[in-house]
Backbone bond lengths (Angstrom), bond angles and torsions (degrees), N, CA, C in turn:
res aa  C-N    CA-C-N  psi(-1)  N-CA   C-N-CA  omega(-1)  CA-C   N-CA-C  phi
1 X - - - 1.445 - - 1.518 109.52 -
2 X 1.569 122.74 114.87 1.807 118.12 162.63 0.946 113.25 -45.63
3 X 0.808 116.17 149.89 1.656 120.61 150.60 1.848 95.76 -120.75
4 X 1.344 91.61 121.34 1.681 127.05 175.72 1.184 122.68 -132.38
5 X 1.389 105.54 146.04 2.038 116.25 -158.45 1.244 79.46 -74.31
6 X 1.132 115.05 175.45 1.452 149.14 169.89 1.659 107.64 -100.78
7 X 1.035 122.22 149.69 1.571 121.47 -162.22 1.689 98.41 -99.46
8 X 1.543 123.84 -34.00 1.235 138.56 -150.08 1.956 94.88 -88.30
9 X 0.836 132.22 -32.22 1.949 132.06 177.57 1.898 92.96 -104.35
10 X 1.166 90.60 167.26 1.562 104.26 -171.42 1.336 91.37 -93.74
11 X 1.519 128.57 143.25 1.265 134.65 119.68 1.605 129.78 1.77
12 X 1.437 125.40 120.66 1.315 122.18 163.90 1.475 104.14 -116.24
13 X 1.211 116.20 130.82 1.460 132.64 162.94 1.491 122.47 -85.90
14 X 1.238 111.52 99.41 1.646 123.63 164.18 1.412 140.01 -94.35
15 X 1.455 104.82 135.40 1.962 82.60 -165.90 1.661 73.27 -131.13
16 X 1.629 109.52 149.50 1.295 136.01 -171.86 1.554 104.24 -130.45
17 X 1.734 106.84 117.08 1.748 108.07 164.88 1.407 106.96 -110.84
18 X 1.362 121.72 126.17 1.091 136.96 -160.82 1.207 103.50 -102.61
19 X 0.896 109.67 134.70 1.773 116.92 161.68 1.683 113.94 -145.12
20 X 1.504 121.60 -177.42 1.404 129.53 -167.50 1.250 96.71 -66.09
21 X 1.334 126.92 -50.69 1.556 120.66 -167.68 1.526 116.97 -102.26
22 X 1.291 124.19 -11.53 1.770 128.03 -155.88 1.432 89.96 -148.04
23 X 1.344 106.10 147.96 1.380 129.86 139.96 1.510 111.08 -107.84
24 X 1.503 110.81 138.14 1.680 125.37 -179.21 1.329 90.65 -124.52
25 X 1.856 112.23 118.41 1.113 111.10 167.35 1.253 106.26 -142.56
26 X 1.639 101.12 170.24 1.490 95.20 -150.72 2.016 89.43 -142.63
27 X 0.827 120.54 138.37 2.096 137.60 -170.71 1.354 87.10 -131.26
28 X 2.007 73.12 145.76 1.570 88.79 175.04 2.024 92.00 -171.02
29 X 1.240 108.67 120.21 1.667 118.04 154.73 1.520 101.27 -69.38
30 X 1.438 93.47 163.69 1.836 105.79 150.77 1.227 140.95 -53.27
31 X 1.840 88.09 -36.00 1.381 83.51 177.04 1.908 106.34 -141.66
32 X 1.769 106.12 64.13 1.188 148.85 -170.48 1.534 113.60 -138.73
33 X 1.309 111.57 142.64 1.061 125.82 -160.78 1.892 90.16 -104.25
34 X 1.948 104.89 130.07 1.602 97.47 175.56 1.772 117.98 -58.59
35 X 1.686 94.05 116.83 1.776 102.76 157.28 1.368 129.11 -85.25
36 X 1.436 100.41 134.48 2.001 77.14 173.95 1.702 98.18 -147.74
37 X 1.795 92.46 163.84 1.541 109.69 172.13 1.123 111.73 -152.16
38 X 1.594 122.62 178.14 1.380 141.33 -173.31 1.296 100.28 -113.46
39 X 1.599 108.92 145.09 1.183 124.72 169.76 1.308 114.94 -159.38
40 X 1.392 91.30 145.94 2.149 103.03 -163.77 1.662 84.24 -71.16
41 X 1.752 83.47 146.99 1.828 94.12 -173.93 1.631 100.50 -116.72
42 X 1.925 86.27 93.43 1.916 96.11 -179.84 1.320 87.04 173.42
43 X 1.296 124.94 153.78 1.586 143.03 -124.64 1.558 109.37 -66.01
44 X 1.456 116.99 -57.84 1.574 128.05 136.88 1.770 107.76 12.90
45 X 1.748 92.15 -84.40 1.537 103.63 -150.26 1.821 108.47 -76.74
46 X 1.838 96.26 -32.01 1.569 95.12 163.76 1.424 126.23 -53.20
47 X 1.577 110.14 -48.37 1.603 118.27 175.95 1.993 105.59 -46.96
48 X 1.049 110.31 -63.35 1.618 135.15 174.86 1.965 93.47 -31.09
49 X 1.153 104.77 -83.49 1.749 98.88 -174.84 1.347 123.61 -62.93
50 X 1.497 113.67 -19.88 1.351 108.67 166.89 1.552 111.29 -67.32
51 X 1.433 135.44 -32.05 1.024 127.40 -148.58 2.177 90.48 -100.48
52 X 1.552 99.24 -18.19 1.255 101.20 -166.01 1.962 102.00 -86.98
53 X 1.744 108.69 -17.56 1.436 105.46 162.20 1.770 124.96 -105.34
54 X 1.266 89.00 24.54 1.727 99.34 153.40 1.482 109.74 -117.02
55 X 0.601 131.28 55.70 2.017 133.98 -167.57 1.487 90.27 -127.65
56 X 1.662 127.03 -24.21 1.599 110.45 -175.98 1.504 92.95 -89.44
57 X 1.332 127.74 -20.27 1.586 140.24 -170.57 1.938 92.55 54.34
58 X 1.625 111.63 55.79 1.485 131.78 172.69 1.340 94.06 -108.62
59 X 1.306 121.93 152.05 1.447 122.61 139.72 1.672 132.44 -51.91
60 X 0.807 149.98 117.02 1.420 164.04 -174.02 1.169 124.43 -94.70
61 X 1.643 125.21 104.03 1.001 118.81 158.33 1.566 144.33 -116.88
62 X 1.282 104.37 112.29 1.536 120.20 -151.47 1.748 117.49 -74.79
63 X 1.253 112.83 112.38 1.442 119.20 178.39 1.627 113.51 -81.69
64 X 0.906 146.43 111.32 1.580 124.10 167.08 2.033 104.38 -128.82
65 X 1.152 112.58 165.15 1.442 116.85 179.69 1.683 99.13 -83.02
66 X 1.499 107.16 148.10 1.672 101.69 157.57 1.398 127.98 -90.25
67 X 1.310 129.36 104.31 1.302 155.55 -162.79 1.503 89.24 -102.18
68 X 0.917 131.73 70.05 1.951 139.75 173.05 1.729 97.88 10.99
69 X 1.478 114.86 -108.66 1.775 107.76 -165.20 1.216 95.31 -85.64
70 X 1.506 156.63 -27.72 0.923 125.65 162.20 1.507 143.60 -26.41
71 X 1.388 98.73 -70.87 1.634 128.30 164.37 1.920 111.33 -25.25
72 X 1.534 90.08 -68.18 1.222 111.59 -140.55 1.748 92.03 -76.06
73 X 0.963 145.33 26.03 1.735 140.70 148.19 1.207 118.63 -91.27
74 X 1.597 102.01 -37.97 1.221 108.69 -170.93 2.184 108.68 -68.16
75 X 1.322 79.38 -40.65 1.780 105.67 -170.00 1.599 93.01 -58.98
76 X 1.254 134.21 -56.78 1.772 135.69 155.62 1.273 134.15 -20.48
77 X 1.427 85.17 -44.97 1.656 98.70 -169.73 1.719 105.57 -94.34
78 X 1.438 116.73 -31.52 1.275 118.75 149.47 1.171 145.77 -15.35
79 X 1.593 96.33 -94.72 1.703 135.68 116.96 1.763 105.06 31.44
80 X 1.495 107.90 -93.65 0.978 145.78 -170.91 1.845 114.91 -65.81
81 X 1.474 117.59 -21.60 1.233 103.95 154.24 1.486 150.91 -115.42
82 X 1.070 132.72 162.60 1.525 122.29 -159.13 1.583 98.52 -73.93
83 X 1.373 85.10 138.68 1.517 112.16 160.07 1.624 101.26 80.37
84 X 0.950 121.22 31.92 1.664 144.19 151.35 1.009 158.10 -156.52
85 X 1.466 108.24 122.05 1.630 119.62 -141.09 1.720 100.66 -97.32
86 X 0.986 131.20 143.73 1.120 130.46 -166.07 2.215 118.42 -137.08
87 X 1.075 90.51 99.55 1.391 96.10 165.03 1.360 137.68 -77.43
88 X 1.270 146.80 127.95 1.772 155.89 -177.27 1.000 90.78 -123.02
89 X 1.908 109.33 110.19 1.105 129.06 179.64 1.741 102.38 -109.68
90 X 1.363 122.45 159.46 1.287 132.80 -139.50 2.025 66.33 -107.34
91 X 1.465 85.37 127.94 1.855 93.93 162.60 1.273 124.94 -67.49
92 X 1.292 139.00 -15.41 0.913 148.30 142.52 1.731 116.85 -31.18
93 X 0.729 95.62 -50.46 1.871 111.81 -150.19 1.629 95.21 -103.70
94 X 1.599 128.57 -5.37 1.059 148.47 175.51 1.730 102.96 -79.38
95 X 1.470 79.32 -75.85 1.417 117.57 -154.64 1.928 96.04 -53.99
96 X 1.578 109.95 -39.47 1.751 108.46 166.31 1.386 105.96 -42.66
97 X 1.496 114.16 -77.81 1.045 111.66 -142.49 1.604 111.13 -65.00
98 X 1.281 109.15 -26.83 1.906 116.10 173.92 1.325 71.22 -54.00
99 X 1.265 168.14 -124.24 1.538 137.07 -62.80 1.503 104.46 -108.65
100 X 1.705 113.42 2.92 1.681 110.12 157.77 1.202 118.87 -100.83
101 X 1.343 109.32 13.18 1.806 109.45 158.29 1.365 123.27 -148.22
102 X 1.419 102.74 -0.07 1.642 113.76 -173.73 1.562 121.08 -62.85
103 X 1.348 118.46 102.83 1.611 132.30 -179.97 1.310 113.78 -68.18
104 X 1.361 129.42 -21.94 1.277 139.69 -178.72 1.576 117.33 171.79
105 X 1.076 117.38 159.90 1.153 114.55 -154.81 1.846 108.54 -135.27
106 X 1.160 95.94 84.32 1.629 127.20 155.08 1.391 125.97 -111.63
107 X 1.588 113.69 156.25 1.441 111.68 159.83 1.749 121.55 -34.55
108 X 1.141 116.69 -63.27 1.520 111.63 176.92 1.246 120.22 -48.06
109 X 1.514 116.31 -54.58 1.283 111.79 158.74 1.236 150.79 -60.87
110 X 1.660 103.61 -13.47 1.830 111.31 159.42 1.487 90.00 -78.76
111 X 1.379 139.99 -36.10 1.242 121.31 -172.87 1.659 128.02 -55.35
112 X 1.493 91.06 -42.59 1.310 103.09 171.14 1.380 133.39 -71.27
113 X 1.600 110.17 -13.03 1.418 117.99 -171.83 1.813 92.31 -105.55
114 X 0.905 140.14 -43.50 1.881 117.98 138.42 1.198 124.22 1.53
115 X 1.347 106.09 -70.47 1.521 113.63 -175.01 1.409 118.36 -64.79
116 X 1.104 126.71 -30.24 1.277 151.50 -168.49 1.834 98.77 -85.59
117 X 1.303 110.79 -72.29 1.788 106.77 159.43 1.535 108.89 -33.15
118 X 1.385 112.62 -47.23 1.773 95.96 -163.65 1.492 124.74 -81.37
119 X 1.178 119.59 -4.05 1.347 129.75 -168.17 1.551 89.21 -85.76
120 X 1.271 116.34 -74.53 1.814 107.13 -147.40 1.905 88.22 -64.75
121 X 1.513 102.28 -74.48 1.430 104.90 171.83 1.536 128.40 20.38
122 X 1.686 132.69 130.17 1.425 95.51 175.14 2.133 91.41 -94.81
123 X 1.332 80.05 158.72 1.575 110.17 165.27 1.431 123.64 -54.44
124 X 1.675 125.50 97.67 1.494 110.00 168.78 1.485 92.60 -128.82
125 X 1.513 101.77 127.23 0.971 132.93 -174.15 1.858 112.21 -55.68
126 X 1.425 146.73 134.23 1.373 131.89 162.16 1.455 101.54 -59.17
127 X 1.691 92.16 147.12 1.688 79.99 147.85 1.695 103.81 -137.94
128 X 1.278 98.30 161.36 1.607 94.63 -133.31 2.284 72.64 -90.44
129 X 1.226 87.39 159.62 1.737 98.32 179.71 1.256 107.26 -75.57
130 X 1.426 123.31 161.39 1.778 117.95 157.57 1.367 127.77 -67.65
131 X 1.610 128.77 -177.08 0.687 107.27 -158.15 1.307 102.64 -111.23
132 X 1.461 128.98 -10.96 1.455 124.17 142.37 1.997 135.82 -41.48
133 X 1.831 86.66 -24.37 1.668 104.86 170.88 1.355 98.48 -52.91
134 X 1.400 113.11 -66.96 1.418 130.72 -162.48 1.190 139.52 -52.00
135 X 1.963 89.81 -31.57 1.629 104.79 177.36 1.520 94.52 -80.95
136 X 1.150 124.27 -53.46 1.694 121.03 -173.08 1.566 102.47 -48.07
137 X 1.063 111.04 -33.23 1.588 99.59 -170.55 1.579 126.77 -94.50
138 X 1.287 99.72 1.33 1.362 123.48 149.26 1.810 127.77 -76.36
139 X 1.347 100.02 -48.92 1.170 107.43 172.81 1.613 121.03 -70.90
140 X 1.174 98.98 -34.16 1.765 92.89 174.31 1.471 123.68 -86.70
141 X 2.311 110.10 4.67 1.161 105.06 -153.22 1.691 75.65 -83.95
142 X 1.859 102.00 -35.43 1.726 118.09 -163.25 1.696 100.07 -62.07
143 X 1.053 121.14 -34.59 1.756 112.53 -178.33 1.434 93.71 -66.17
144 X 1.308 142.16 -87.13 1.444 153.51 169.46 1.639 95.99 6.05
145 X 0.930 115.52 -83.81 1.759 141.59 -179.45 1.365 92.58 -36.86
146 X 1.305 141.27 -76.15 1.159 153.11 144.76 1.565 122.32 -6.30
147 X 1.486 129.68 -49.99 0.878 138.63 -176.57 1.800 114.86 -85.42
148 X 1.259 110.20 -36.98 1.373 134.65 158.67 1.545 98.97 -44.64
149 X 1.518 115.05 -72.03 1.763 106.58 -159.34 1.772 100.04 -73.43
150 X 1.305 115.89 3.55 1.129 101.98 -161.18 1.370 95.94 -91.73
151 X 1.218 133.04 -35.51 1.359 145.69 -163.20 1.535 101.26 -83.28
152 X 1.577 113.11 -39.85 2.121 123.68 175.53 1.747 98.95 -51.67
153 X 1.447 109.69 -35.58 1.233 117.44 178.45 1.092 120.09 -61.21
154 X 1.475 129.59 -82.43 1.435 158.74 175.47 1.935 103.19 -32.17
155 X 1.475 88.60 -25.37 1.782 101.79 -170.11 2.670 93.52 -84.83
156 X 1.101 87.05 -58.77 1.308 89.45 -177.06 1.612 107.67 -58.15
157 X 1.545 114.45 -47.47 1.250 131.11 161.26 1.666 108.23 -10.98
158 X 1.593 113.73 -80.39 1.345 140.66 179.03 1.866 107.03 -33.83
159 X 1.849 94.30 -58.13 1.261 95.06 -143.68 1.837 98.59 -83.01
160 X 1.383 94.73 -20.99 2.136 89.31 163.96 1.431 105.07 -77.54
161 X 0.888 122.50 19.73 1.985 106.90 -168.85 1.611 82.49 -111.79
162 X 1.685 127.77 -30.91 1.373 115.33 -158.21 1.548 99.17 -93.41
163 X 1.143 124.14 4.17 0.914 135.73 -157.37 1.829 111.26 -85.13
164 X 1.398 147.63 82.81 1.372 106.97 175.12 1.856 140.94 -48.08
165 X 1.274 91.82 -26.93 1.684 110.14 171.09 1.200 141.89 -62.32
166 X 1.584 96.91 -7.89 1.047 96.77 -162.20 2.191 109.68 -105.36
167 X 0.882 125.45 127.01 1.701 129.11 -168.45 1.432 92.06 -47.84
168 X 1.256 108.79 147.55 1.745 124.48 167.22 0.952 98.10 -66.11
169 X 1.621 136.34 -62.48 1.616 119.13 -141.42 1.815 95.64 -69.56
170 X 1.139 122.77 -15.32 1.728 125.70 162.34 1.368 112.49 -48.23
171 X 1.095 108.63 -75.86 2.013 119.13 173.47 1.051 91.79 -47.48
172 X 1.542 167.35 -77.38 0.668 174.11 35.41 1.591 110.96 141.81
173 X 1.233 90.83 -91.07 1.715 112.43 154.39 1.439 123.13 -29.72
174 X 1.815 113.07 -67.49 1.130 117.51 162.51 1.763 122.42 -46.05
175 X 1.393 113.22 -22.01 1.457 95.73 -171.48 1.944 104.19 -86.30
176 X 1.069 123.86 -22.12 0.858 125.26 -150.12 1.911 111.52 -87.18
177 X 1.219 104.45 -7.35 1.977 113.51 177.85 2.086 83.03 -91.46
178 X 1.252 108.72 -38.86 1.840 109.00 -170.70 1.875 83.84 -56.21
179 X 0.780 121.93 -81.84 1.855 127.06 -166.20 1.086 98.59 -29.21
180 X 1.604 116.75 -78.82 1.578 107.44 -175.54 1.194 133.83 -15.45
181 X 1.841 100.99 -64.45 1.436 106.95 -170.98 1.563 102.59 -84.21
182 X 0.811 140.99 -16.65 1.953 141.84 159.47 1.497 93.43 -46.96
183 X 1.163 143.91 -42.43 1.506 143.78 -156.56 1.336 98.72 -92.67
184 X 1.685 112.19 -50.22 1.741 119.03 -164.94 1.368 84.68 -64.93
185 X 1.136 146.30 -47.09 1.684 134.25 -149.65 0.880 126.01 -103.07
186 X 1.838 115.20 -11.79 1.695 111.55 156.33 1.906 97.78 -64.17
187 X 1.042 106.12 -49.48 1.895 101.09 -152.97 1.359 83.68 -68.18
188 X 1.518 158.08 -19.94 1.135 133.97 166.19 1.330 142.37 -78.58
189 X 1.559 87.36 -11.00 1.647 111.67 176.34 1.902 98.81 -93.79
190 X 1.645 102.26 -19.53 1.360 98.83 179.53 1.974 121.69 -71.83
191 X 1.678 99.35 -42.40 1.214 119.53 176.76 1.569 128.44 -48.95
192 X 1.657 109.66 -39.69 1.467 142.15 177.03 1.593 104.57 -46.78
């Protein structure tokens, strides 16, 4: 199912700066002066701005940057309600254009320079992944993560073993997270 503005209410332009704890967002019509507020960024504060960008009962279309897990709840919960369309724009391609008009550089003001990207800009809609995407991409972020400490290990591992000074039950210790994951990653390389 699209979700498409309606031609008959004006357009609202939203730009969203995300961070771990806040959303700073900032509305604006054509012919509206930019509003903005804060909102805690966790299920609460998403419910709260959704209900606070249907209050013009306009169509809405929401710009925000992709900030990896940050982003991506808010972008869901978006996503997921009527009468707002929601874009995840590549920070990159954000982050340019803030620096051909950017007056200063705060949350409000990345918020506001969002809004400003989304108007002329054309519109491509997210579309949000499945939810099998999600689990795989969790699981391979946690093996990765996994494979990383395993090797930080195997590395400290080495450097107490060359060590005369250093107590066995230490080496010791260290060898034993290296085994684990030597075991976890044949049977996962076995399962594949």
């Amino acid at each position: 199912m699209s979700k498409r503005s309606s031609q008959t209410r004006e357009t609202l332009y939203c730009g969203i700066d995300v961070s771990a704890r806040s959303l700073t967002v900032a509305i604006q019509g054509l012919s509206h002066p930019v509003d903005q507020r804060s909102f805690p960024d966790n299920p609460n504060g998403h419910r709260a701005l959704i209900v606070w960008l249907r209050k013009a009962k306009s169509p809405v279309r929401v710009s925000l940057e992709a900030k990896g897990v940050y982003s991506l709840d808010i972008a869901f919960a978006l996503d997921a309600a009527k009468g707002i369309e929601v874009a995840v724009l590549n920070s990159k391609v954000a982050n340019r254009f803030a620096q051909t008009i950017r007056r200063s550089k705060t949350d409000a003001a990345d918020a506001e320079v969002l809004v400003e990207y989304a108007r002329p800009m054309p519109f491509i809609a997210w579309v949000a992944p499945s939810s099998s995407s999600m689990r795989l991409r969790s699981i391979v972020r946690h093996v990765e993560s996994l494979s990383v400490q395993s090797a930080q290990n195997q590395n400290r591992l080495h450097a107490a073993q060359g060590s005369t000074s250093t107590p066995s039950c230490v080496a010791q210790d260290r060898s034993t997270p290296c085994r684990h994951w030597s075991a976890a990653s044949k049977d996962f390389g076995a399962k594949r």
